[in-house]
N, C-alpha and C positions, 0 to 999 in steps of 0.2 A: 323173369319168371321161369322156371323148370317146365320142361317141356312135360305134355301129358304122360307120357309113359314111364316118366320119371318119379312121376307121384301114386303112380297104380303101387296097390297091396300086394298085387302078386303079376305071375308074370304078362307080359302085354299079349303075346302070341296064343293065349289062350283062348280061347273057344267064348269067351264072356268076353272080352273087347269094347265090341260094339253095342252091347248091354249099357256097359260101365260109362260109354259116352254120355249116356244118357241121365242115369242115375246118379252118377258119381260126379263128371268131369263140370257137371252145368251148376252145382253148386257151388265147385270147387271157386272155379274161375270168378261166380259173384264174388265168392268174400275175397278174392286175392283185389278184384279188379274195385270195387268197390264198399268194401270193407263191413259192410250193412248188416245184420243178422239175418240168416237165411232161415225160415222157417223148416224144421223136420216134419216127414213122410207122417200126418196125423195129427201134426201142432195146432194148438186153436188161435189164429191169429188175434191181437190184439183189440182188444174195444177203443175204441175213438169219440171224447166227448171233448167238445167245444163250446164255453161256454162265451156268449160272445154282448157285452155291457155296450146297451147306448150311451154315444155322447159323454164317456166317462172320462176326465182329467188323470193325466200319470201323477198326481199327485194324491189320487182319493182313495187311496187304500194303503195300509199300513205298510207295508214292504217297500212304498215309493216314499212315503213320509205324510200319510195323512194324521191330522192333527184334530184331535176334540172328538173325534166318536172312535168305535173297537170295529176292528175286523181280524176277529181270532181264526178264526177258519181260513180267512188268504193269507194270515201269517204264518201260520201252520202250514198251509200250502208251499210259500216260500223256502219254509225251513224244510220241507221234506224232499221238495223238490228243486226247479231251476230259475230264475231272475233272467230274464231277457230285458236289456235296457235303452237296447237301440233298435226297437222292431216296429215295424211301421204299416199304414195302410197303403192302399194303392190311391185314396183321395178322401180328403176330411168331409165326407159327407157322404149319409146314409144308403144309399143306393147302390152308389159308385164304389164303397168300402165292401159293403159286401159282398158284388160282382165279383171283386177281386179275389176274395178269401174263396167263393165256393167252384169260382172257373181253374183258378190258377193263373189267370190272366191280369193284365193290366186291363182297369172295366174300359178305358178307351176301345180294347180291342175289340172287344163283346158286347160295344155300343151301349154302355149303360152312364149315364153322365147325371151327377146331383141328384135329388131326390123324387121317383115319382111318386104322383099325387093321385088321388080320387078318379082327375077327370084322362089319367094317362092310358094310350089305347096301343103301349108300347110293355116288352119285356124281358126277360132272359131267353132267349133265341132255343128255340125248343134243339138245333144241333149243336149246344154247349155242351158240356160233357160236366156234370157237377161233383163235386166232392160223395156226396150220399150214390152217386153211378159210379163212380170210381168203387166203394166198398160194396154195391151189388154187386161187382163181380165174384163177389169173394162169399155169396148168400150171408148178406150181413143182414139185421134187423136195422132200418131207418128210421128215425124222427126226427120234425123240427117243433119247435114248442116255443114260440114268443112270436116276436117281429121279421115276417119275410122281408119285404116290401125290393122284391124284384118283379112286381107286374100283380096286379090283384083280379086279373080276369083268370078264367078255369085255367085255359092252355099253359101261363106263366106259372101257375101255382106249386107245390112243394112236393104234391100228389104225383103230377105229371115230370117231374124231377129226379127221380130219385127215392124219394121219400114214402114207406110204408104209414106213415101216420103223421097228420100234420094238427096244430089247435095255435089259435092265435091271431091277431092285427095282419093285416093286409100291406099295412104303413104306418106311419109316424103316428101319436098315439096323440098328438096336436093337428092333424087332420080331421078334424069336425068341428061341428057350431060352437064348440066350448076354446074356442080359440081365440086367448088373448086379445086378438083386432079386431074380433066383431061379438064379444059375447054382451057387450052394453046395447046391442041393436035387437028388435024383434027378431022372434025366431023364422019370422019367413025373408026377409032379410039377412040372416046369416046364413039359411041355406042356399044362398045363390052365390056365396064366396064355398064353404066347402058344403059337400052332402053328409049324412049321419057316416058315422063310422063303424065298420061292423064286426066283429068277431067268428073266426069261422072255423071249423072244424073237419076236417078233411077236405073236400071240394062246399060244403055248406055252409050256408051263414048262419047261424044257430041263436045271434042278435044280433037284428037290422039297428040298432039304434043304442049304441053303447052311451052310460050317462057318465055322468064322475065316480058316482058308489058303487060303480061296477068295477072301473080302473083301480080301485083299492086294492082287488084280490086278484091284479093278474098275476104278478109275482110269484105268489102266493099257490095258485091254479096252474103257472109252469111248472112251477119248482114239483107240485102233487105229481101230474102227469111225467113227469123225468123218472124220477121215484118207479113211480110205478112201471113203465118200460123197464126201465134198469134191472126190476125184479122179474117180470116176464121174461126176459131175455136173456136171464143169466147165465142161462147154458149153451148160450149161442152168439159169436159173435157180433154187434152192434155198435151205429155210429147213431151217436146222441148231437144233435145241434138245438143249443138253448141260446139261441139269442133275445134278450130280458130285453124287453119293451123300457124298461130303467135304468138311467137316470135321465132320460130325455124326459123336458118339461112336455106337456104339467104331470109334476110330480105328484106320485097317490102311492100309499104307504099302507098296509091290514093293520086293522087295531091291536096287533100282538106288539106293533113298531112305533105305533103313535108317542112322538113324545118321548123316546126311551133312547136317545143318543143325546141331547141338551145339546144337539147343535143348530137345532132349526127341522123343520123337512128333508133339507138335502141329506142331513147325517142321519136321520131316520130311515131313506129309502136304501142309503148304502150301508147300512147295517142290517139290512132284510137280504140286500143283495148279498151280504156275505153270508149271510144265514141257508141261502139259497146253495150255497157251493159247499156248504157245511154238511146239508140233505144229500147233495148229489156224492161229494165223498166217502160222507159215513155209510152208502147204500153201498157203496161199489165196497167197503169195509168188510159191512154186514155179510156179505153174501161171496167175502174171498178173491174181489175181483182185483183190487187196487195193483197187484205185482201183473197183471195181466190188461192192464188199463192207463193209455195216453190220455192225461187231461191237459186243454189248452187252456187259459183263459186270458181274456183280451178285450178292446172295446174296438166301436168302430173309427170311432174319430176324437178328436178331444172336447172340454165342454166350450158351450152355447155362452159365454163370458157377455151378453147383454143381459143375461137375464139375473145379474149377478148372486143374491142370495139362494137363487135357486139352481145355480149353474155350480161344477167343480170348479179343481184347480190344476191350472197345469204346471205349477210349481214352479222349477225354473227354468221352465222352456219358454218358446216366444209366443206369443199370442194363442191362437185358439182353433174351435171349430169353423169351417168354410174358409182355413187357410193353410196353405203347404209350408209354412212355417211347422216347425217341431213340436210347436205346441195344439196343432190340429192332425197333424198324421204320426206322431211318434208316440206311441200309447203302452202303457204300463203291462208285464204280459208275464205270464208265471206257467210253468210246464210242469209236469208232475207224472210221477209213474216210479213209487217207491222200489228200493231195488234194481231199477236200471238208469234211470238219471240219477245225478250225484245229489244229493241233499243238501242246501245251503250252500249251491255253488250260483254262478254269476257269469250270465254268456255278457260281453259289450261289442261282438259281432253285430254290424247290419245287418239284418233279416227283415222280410216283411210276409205280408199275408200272402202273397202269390205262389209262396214257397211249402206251403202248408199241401195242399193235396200233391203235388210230385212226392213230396216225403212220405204220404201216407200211402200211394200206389207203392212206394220200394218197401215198406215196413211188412204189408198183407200181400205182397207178389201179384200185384194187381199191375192193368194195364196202362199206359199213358192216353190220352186223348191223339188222334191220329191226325189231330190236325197241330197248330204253335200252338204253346202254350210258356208263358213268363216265367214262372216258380222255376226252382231247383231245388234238389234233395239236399236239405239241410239235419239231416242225422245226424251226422259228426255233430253238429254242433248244440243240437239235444242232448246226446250221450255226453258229449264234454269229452270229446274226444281232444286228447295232447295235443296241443299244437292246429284245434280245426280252423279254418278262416270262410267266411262266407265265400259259397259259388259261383258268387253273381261279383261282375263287377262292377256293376252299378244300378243303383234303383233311380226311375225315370218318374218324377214327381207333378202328376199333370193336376190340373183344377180347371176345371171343363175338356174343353178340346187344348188347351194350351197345356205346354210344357212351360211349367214357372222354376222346376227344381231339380237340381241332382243330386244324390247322394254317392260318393266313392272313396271305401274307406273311411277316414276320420273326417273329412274333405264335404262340403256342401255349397252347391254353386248357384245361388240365386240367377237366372235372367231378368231381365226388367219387366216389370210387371206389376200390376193394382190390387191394391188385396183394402180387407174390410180389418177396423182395427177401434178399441176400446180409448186405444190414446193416452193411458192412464187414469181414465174416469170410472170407475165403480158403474157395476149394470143395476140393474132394478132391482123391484122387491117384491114378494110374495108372487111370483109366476109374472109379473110386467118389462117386459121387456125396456129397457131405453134404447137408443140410434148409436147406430155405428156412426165412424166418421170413416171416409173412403181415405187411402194416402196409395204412396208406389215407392217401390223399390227399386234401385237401377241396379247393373250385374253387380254384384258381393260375392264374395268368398269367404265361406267362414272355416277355421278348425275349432270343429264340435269335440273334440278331447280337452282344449279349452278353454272353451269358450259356446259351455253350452245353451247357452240364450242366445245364440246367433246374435249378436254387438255389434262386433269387431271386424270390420271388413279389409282381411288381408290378402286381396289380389294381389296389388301394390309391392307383395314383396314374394309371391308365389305365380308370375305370369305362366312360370310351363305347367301346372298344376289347371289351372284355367284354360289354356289352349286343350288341355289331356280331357277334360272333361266335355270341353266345346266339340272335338269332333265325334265324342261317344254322343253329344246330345243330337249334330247333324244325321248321323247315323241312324237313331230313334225315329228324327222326325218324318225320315223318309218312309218307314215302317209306320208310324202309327200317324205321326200327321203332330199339324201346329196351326193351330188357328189365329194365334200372332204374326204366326206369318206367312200366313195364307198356303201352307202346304198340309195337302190329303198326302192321308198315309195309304202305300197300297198293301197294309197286312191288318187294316183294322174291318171289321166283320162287323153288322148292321144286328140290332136288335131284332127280338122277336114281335112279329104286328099283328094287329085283329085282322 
């Protein structure tokens, strides 16, 4: 790189110097050193909206290869924007997925593991630093509008986060007496499995007692309240998080949708859900934002494959939801922001959700969290930049406190380990779940370029591949910890408690 004085406009010994250190040379050196676009003296940083699908299959929307219902609005997205095909969570289930997406962390570290529930007196650790704190720095407008479900007492809430305005489920939208394995029992009997579920509105519960005809319009009620931010806000910028309470069962659908995909229910709610991303596009349209606006959209884990009819598809990836196979953490994922990503292009870089807010601090000049944190700035590989390759050199695939998975490169290294599995048997019908069968896996090596159903287990003929990956996972465990085998990690950090 040319030294500073070599790049000054005029000459160095002048009387402005130590001005120009300031003004001139600290940009300079971002974009030599890191290639990023640097925001100008006045610029209105980018709007940030993430819209984030429960429980949804990489196979249930058109750009992945969904079949028998329309999603024109995320194909449209597609075609405008970018296909991410290998982007992952930090773990196939609710809690834990989205720990990761809104710390930047693996949720091990930030102590949030599977899904809490009703009676949980645990949650996001009030000195986490979230994705919506990351863009206060920058006086951005906040919302979350759907499914938090990182802690539903005051302190964990979305209010105390970050967040200027919060409307939605506390948790899982199958957390209440209308729940599949007790809804054939009296209703004082079902309350002693879960209590009512409530909907709440900034810090208040606004219904104590959500029924089913209510679950019809939550959709429906996100998508409104997005909307409406988006137009409040438009002269200022804002980070939008809509995490849709759908397609996790039990599925409920507004009667604009009923019926109107002839796929069943499932293709009814993800035809609303696209309808949904149709709203939030055509607003940021309306109002001249889109050239000035990142859309992410993504799910948390893959689908709930008991519940068959009512559950997605993960095409053809391996199994499902509550398993670190591909087909519960490797999720369909479209980027958008006409004009500066390429249109109708195709990242098959690894990325995951941990990588998302380090990007969004270097895009708004915002700060990092001052403590670890997992992500890295995956720009380049947004923009489509020639030649980018992921930052990370491996994604560390835990499901609870164990490490079950790695990912490096095209490269994924199963350890041995128990997972939950359909078997090949068809799940249930109309919201009924049928039983897993439990099986295990012992160490596999699979290449995911191909052989992307994880099959083919070729250690066998790649041992230095497997040894490379073995000592990144020793490494890990020492950091975050292995409940397989009995090692506390000393860099994993303790949830927030009552």
């Amino acid at each position: 790189m040319k030294n500073f004085k070599d790049i000054l406009p005029f000459p160095a010994h002048s009387g402005i110097e130590n001005w120009l250190q300031i003004v001139f040379l600290t940009p300079v050196l971002a974009l030599f050193l890191t290639g990023t676009p640097i925001l100008k003296a006045g610029d209105r940083p980018p709007n940030i909206v993430v819209i984030f699908i429960d429980d949804m299959g990489y196979a249930d929307i058109g750009p992945f290869g969904a079949k028998g219902y329309a999603t024109p609005n995320l194909d449209r997205m597609a075609m405008e924007g970018r296909k991410f095909t290998d982007f992952y969570v930090t773990q196939a289930v609710c809690s834990a997925s989205r720990a990761g997406l809104l710390t930047g962390c693996y949720n091990v570290r930030v102590g949030i593991l599977g899904a809490l529930g009703p009676k949980a007196t645990h949650g996001i650790h009030p000195d986490e630093v979230t994705l919506a704190e990351i863009c206060k720095q920058q006086d951005y407008a906040t919302a979350c509008y759907g499914k938090w479900h990182l802690g539903h007492h005051k302190k964990f809430l979305p209010m105390q986060h970050g967040f200027d305005d919060y409307y939605g489920l506390p948790y899982s939208n199958d957390m209440w007496p209308y729940h599949p394995a007790v809804r054939h029992l009296p209703m004082e009997e079902r309350l002693e499995k879960w209590t009512h579920l409530p909907l709440i509105e900034k810090n208040k519960i606004i219904n104590p007692r959500m029924k089913p005809i209510d679950q019809e319009d939550l959709t429906t009620e996100y998508t409104k309240r997005s909307v409406q931010f988006i137009e409040s806000n438009k002269d200022r910028p804002f980070f939008l998080y809509l995490p849709h309470s759908m397609v996790h069962v039990p599925l409920y659908v507004s009667e604009k949708f009923k019926g109107k995909s002839g796929q069943g229910l499932f293709g009814d709610v993800m035809m609303e859900v696209d309808w949904s991303v149709g709203q939030v596009l055509d607003t940021l349209r309306k109002h001249n934002l889109e050239k000035n606006t990142l859309v992410i959209f993504t799910a948390d884990n893959g689908p709930w494959l008991s519940y068959g009819d009512h559950a997605g598809s993960a095409g053809p990836l391996r199994e499902g939801k509550g398993t670190m196979f591909d087909g519960g953490c490797r999720e369909s994922t479209l980027m958008w922001w006409p004009g500066t990503i390429p249109a109708g292009s195709v990242c098959s870089e690894p990325v995951m959700t941990i990588d998302i807010l380090p990007t969004v601090a270097k895009l708004i000049g915002a700060e990092l969290p001052k403590h670890k944190i997992d992500g890295k700035n995956i720009w380049p590989l947004i923009k489509g930049t020639s030649g980018a390759k992921s930052p990370q050199e491996a994604y560390f695939m835990y499901y609870g406190s164990q490490l079950q998975a790695v990912r490096m490169g095209k490269w994924k290294l199963h350890f041995p380990h128990g997972y939950r599995t359909m078997a090949g048997r068809p799940g249930g019908t109309n919201g009924i779940p049928t039983d897993y069968s439990q099986t295990k896996i012992g160490l596999s090596l699979f290449d995911l370029e191909i052989d992307i159903g994880e099959t083919r287990d070729v250690k066998g003929a790649h041992p230095e591949v497997v040894k490379i990956i073995q000592k990144l996972a020793d490494k890990m465990r020492l950091d975050l910890g292995d409940s397989s085998m009995k090692v506390k990690g000393s860099g994993a950090r303790q949830a927030g408690r009552l």
